[in-house]
C-alpha positions in Angstrom: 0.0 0.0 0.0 1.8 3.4 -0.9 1.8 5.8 1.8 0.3 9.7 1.4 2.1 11.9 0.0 3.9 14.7 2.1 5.6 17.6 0.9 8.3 20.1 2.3 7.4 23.9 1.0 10.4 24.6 3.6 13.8 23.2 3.7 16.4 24.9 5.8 19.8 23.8 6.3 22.8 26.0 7.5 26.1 23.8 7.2 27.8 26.0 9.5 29.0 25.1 12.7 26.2 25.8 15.7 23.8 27.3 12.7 19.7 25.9 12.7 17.5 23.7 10.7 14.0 24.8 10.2 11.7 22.5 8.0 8.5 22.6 7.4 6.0 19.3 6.5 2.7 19.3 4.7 0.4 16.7 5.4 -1.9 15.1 2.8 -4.5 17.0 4.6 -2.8 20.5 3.9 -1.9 20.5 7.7 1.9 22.3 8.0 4.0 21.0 10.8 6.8 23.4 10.8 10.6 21.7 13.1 13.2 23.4 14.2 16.7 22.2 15.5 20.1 21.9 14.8 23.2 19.4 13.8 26.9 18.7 14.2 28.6 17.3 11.2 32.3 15.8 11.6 33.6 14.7 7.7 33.2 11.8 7.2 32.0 10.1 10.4 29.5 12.0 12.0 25.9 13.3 11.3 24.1 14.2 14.4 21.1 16.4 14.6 18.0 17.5 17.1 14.9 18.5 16.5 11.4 19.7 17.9 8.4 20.2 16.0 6.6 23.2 17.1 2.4 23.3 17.5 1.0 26.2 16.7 1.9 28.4 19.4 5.7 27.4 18.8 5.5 25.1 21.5 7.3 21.8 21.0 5.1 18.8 19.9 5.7 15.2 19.9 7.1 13.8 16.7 8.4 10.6 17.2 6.1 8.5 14.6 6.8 10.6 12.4 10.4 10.8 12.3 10.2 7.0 12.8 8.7 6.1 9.8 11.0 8.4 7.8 13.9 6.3 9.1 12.6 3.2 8.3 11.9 4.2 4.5 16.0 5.1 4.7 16.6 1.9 5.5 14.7 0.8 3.4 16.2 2.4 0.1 19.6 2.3 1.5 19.0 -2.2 1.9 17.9 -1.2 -2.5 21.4 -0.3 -3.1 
């Protein structure tokens, strides 16, 4: 069964050291669930990042199913190649 389509109208990603990430998701629904956060990146070893998505009020919000399920669909095009 293919999964709904989500979209990101925002895409932010400073590589510089200490610098944020802001993204923001669309849900199938039009919902927008905009994340902030930010990431440490040691060539070639290390990727490490945090994030919060933010409700409405800029408040963090739980997005652990989300982000989960993202993961999984890596691995599972990474296990492709």
């Amino acid at each position: 069964m293919a999964s709904p389509r989500v979209f990101y109208p925002v895409c932010e990603l400073d590589l510089r050291p200490g610098a944020a990430i802001r993204i923001h998701k669309r849900g199938p629904d039009g919902t927008v669930y905009p994340m902030t956060g930010d990431h440490e990146i040691v060539k070639p070893e290390r990727l490490v990042f945090t994030s919060a998505a933010l409700g409405a009020d800029g408040s963090p919000m739980g997005m652990e199913a989300g982000c989960t399920q993202s993961l999984e669909r890596l691995a599972e095009s990474l296990a492709k190649t």
